[in-house]
mmCIF file of the C-alpha atoms, coordinates in Angstrom:
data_MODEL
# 
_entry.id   MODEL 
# 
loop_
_atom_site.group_PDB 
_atom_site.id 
_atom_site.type_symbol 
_atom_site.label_atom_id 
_atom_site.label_alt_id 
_atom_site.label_comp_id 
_atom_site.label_asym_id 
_atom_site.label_entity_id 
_atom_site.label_seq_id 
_atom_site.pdbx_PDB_ins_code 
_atom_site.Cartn_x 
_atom_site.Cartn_y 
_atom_site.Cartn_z 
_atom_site.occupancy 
_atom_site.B_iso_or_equiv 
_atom_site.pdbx_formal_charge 
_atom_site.auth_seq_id 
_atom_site.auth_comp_id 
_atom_site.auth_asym_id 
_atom_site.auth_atom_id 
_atom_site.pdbx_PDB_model_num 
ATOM 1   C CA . UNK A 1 1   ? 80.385  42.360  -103.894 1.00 0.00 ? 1   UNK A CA 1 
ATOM 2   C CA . UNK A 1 2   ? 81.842  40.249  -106.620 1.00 0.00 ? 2   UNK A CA 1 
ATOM 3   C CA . UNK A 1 3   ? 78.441  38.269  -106.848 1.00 0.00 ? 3   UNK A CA 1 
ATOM 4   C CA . UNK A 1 4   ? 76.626  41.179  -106.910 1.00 0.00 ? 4   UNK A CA 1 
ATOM 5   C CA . UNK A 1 5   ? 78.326  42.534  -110.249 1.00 0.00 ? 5   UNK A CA 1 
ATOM 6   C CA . UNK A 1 6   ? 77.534  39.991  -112.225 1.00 0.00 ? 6   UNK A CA 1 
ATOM 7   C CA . UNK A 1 7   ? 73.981  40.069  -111.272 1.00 0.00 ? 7   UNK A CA 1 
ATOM 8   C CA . UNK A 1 8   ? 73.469  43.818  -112.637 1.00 0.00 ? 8   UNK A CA 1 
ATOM 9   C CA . UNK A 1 9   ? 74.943  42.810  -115.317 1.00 0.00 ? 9   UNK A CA 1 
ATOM 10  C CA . UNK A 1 10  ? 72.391  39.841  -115.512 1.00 0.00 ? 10  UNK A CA 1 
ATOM 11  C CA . UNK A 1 11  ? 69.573  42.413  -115.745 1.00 0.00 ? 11  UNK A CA 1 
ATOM 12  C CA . UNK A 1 12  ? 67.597  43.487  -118.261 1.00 0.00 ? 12  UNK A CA 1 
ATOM 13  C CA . UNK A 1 13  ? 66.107  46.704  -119.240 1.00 0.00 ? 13  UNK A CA 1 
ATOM 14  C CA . UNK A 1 14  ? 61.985  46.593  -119.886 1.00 0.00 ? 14  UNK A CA 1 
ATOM 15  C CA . UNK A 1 15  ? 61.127  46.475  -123.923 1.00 0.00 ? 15  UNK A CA 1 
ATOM 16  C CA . UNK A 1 16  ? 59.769  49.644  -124.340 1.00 0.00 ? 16  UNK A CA 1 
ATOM 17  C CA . UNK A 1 17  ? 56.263  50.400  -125.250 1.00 0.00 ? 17  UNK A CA 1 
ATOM 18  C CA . UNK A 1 18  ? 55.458  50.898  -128.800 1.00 0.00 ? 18  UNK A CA 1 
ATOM 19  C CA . UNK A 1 19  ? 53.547  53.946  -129.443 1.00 0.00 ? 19  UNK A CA 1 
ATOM 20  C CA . UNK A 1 20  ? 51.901  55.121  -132.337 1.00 0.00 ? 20  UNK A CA 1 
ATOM 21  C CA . UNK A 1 21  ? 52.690  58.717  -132.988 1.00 0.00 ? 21  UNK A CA 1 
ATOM 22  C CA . UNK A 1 22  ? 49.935  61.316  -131.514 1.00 0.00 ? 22  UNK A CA 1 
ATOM 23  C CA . UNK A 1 23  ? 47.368  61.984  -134.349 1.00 0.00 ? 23  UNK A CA 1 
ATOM 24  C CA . UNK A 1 24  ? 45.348  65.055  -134.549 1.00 0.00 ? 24  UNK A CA 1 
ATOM 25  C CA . UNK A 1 25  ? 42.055  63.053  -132.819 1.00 0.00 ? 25  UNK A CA 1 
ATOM 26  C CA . UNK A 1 26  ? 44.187  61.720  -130.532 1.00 0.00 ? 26  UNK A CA 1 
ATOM 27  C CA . UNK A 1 27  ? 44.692  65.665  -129.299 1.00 0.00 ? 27  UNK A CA 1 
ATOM 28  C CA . UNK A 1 28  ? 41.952  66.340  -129.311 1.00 0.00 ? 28  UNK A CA 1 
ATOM 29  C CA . UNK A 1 29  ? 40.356  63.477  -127.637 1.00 0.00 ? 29  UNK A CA 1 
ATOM 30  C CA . UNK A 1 30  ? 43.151  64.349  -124.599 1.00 0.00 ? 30  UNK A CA 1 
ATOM 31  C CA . UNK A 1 31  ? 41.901  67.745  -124.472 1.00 0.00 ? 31  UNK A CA 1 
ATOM 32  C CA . UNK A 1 32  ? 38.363  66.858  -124.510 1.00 0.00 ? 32  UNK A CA 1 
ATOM 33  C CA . UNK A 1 33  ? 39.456  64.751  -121.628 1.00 0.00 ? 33  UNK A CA 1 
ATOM 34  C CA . UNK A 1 34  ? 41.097  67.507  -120.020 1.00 0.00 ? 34  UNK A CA 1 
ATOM 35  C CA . UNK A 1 35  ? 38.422  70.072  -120.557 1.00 0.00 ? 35  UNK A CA 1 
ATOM 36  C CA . UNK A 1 36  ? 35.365  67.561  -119.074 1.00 0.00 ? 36  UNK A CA 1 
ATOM 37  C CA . UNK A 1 37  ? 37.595  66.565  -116.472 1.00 0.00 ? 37  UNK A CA 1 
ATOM 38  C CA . UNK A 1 38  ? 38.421  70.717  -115.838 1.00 0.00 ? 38  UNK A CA 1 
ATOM 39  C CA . UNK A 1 39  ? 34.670  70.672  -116.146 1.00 0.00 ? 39  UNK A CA 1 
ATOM 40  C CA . UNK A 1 40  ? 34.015  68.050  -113.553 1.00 0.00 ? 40  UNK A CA 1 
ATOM 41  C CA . UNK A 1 41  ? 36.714  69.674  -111.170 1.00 0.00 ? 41  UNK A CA 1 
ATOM 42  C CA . UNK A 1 42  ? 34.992  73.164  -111.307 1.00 0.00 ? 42  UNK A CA 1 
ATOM 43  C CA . UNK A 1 43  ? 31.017  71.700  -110.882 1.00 0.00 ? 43  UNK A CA 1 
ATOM 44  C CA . UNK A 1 44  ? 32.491  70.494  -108.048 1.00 0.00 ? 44  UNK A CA 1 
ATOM 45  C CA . UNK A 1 45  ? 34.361  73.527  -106.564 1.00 0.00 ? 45  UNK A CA 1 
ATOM 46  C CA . UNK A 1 46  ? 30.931  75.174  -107.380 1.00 0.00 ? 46  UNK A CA 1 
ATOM 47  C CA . UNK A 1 47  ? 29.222  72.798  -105.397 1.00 0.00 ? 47  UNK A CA 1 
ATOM 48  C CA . UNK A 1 48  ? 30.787  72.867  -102.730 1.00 0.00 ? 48  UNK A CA 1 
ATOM 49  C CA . UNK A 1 49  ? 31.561  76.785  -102.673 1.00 0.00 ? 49  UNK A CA 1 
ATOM 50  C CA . UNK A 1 50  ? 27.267  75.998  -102.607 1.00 0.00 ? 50  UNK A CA 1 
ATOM 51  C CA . UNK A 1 51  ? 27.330  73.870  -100.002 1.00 0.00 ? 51  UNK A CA 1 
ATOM 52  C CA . UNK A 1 52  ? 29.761  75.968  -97.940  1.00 0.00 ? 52  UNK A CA 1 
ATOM 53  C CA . UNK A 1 53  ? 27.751  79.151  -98.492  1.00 0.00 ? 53  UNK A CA 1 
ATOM 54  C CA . UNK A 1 54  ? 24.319  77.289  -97.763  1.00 0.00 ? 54  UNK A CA 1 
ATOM 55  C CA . UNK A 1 55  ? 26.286  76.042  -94.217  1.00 0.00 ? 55  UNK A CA 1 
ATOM 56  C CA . UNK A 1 56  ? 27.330  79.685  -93.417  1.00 0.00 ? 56  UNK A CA 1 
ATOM 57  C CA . UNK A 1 57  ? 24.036  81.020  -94.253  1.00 0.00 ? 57  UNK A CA 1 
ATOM 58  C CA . UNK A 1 58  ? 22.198  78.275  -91.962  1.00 0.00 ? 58  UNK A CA 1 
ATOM 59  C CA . UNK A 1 59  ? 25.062  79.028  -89.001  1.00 0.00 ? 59  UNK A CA 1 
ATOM 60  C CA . UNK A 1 60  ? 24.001  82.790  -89.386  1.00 0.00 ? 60  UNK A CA 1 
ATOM 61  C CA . UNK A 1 61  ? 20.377  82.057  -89.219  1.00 0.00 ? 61  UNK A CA 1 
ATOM 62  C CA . UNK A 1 62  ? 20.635  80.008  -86.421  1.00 0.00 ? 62  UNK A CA 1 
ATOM 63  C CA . UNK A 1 63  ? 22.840  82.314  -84.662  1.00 0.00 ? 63  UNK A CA 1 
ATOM 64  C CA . UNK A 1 64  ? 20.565  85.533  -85.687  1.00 0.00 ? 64  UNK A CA 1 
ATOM 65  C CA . UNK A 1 65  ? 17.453  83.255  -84.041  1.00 0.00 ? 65  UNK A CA 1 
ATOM 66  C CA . UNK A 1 66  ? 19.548  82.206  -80.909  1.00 0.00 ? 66  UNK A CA 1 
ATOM 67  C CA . UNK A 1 67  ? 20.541  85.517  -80.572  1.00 0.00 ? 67  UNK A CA 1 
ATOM 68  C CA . UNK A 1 68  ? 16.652  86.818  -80.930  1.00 0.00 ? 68  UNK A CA 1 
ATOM 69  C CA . UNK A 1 69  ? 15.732  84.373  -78.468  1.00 0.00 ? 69  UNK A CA 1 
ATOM 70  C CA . UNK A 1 70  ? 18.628  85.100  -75.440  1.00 0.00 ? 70  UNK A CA 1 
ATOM 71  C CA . UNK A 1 71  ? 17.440  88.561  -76.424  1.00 0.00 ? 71  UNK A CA 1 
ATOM 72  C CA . UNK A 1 72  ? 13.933  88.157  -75.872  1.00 0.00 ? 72  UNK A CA 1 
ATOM 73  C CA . UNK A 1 73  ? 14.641  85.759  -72.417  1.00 0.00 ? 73  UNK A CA 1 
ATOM 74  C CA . UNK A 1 74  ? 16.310  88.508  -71.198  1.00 0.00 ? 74  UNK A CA 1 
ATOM 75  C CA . UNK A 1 75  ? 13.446  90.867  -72.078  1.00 0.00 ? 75  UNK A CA 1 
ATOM 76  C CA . UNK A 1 76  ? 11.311  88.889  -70.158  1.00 0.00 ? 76  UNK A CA 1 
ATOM 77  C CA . UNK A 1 77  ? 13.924  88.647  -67.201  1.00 0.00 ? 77  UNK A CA 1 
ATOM 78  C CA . UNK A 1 78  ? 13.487  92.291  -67.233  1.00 0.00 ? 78  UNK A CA 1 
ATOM 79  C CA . UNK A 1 79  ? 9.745   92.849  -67.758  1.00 0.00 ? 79  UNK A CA 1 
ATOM 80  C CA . UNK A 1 80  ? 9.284   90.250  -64.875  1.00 0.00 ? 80  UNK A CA 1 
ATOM 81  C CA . UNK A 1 81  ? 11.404  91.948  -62.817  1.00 0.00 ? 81  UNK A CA 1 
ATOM 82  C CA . UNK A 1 82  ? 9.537   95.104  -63.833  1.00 0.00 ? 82  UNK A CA 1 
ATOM 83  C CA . UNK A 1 83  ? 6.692   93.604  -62.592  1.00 0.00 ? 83  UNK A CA 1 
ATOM 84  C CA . UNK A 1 84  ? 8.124   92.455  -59.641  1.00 0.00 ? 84  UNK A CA 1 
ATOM 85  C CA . UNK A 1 85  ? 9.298   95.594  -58.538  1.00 0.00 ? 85  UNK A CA 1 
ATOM 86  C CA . UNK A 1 86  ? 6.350   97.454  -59.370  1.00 0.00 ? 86  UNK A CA 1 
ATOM 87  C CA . UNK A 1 87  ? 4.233   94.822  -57.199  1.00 0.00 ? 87  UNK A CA 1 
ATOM 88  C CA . UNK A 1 88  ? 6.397   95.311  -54.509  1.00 0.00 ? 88  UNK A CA 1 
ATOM 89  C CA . UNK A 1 89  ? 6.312   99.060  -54.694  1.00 0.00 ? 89  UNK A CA 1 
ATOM 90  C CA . UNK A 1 90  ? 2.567   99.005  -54.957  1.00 0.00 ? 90  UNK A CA 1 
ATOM 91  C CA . UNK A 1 91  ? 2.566   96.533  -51.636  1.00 0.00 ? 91  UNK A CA 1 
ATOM 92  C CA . UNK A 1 92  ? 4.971   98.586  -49.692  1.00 0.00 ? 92  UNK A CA 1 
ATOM 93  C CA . UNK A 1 93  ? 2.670   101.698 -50.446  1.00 0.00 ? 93  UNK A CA 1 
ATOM 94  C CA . UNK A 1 94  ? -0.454  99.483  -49.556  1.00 0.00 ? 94  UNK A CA 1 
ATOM 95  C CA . UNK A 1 95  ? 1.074   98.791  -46.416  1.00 0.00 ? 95  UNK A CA 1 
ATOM 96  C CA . UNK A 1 96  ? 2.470   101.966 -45.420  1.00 0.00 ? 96  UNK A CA 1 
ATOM 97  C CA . UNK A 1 97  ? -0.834  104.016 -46.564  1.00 0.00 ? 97  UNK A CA 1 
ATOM 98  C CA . UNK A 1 98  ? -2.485  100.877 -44.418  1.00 0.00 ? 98  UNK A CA 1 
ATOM 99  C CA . UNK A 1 99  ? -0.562  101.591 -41.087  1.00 0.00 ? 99  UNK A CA 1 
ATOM 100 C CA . UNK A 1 100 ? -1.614  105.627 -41.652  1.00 0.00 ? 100 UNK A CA 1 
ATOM 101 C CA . UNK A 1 101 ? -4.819  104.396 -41.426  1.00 0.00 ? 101 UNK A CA 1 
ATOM 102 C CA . UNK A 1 102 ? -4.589  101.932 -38.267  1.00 0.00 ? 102 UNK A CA 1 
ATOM 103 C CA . UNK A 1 103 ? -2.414  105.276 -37.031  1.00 0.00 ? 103 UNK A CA 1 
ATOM 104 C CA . UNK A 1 104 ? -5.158  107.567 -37.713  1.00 0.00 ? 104 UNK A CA 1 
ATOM 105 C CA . UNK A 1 105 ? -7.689  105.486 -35.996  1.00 0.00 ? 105 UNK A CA 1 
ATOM 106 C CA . UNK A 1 106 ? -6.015  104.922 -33.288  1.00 0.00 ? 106 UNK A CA 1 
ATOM 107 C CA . UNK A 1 107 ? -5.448  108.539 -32.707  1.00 0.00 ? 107 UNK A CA 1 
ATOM 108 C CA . UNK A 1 108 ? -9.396  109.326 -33.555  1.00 0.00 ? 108 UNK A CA 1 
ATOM 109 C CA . UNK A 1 109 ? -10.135 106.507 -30.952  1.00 0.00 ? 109 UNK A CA 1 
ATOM 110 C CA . UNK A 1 110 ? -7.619  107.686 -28.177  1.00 0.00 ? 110 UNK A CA 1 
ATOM 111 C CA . UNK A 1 111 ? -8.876  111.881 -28.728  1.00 0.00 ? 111 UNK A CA 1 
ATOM 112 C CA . UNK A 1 112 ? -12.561 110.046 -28.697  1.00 0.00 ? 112 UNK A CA 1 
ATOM 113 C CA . UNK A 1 113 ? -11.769 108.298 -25.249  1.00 0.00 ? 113 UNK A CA 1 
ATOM 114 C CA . UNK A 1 114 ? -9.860  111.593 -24.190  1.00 0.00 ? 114 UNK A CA 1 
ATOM 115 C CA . UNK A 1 115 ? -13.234 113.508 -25.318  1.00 0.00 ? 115 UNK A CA 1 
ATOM 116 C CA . UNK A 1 116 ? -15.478 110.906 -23.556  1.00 0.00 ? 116 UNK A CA 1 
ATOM 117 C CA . UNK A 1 117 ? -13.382 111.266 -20.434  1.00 0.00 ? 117 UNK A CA 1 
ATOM 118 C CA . UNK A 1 118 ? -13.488 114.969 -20.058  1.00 0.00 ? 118 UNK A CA 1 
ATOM 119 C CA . UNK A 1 119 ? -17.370 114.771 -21.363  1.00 0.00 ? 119 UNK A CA 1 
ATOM 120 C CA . UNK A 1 120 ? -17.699 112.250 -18.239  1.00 0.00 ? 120 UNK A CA 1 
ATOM 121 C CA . UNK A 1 121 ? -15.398 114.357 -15.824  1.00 0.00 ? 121 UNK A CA 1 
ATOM 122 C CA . UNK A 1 122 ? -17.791 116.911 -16.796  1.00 0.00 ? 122 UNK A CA 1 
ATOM 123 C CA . UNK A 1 123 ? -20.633 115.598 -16.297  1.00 0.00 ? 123 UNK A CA 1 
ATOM 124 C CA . UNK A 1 124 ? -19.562 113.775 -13.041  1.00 0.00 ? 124 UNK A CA 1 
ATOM 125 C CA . UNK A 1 125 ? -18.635 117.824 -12.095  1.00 0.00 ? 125 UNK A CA 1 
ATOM 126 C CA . UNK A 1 126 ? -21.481 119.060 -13.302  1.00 0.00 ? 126 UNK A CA 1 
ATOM 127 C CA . UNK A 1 127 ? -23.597 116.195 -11.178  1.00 0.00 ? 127 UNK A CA 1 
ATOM 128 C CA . UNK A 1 128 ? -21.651 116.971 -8.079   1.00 0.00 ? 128 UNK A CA 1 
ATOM 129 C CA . UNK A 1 129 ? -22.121 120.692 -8.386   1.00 0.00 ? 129 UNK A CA 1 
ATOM 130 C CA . UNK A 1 130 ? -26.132 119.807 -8.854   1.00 0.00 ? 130 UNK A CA 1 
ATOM 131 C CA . UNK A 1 131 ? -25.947 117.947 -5.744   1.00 0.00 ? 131 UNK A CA 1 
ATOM 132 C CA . UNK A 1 132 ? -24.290 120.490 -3.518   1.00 0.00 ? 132 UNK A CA 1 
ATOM 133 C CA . UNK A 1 133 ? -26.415 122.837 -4.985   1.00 0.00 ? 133 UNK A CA 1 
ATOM 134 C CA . UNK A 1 134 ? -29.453 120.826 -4.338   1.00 0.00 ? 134 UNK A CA 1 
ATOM 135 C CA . UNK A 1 135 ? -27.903 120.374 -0.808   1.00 0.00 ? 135 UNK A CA 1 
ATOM 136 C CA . UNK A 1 136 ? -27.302 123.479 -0.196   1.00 0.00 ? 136 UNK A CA 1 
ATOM 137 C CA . UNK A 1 137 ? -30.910 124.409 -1.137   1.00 0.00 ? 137 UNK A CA 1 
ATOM 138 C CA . UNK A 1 138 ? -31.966 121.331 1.033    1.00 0.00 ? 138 UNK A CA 1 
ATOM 139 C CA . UNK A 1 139 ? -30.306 122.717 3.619    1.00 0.00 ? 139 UNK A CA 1 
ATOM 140 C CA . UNK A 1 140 ? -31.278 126.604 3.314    1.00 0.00 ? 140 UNK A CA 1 
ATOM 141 C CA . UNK A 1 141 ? -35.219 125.357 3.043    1.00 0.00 ? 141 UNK A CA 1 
ATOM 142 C CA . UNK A 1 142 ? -34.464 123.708 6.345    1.00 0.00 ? 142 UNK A CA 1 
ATOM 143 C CA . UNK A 1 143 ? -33.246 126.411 7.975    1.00 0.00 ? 143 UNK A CA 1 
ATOM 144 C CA . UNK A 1 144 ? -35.909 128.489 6.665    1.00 0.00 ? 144 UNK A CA 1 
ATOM 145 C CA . UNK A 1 145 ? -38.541 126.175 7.753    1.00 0.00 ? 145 UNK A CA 1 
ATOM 146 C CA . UNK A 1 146 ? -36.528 126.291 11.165   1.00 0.00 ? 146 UNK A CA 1 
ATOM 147 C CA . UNK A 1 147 ? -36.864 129.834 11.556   1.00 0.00 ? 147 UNK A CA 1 
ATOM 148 C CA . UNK A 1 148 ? -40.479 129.773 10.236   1.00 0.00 ? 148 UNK A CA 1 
ATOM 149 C CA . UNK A 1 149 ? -41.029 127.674 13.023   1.00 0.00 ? 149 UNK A CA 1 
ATOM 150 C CA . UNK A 1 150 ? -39.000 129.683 15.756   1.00 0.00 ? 150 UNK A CA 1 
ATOM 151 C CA . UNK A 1 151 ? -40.913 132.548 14.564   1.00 0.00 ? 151 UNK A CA 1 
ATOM 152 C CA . UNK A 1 152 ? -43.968 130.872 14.897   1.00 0.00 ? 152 UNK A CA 1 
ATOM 153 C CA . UNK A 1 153 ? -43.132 129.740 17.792   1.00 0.00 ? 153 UNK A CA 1 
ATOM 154 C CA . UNK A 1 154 ? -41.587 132.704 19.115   1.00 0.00 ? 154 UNK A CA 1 
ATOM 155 C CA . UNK A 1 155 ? -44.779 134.756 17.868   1.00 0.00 ? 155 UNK A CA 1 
ATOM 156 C CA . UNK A 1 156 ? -47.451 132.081 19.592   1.00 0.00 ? 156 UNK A CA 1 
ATOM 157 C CA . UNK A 1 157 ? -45.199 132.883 22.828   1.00 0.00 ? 157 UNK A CA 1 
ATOM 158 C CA . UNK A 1 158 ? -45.261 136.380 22.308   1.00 0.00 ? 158 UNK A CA 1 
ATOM 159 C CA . UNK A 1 159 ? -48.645 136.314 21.748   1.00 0.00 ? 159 UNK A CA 1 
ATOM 160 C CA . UNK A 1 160 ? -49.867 133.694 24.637   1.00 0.00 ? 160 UNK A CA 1 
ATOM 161 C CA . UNK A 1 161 ? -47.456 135.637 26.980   1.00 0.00 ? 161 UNK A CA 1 
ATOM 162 C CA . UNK A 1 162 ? -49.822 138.825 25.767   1.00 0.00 ? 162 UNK A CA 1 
# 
């Protein structure tokens, strides 16, 4: 500590700076300096304030557009399946008014074959009645022509037993 004393002591203060007295251009040289530096300080707040405004504007733009497209995506998510579901609707009906038909015909075709079936049965009938009947005539000419000829014969004995 001792030798440490005597070396503050040792020191020196700095000379200070001469200075002239502030003048009235010296003033007003500072606050020109001041004012174009203020000046500077607030272009460039401005600018930026600019800059900042222009960047919020573009984000909202973009946003507004992204949010015009996803809407518009979405509108044609739901138009296609619109579309979708109206095709399928239209096929399901296709098929179902499809299967009345193949129904329908197959009941015109199965009363057609019942028709044809009872038209034949009737027929047949009607062709086996004919030829009983047409036997039976058959049959009552022939006994006709039997007794025609037991008549005959009957009457050429009475009369060659006369």
């Amino acid at each position: 500590m001792s030798s440490a004393a005597p070396a503050l002591g040792l020191r020196t203060l700095p000379k200070p700076v001469l200075q002239k007295p502030p003048d009235c251009l010296d003033l007003w040289r500072e606050y020109d300096t001041i004012q174009h530096v203020s000046e500077e300080v607030e272009k460039k707040r401005q600018k930026q304030v600019k800059a900042q405004k222009y960047r919020e504007a573009l984000d909202s733009q973009m946003q507004q557009a992204h949010a015009q497209r996803e809407a518009e995506e979405v509108e044609k998510r739901h138009d296609r399946a619109n579309m979708l579901a109206e095709m399928e609707r239209a096929q399901s009906a296709a098929t179902e008014e499809l299967q009345k038909q193949i129904q329908r015909k197959q009941v015109l075709k199965e009363a057609t074959a019942q028709q044809l079936a009872r038209a034949a049965r009737h027929k047949k009938g009607a062709a086996q009645r004919a030829m009983r009947e047409q036997e039976a005539m058959d049959r009552t000419l022939e006994r006709e022509e039997q007794y025609r000829q037991q008549e005959m014969a009957s009457n050429d004995n009475f009369c060659s037993a006369s």
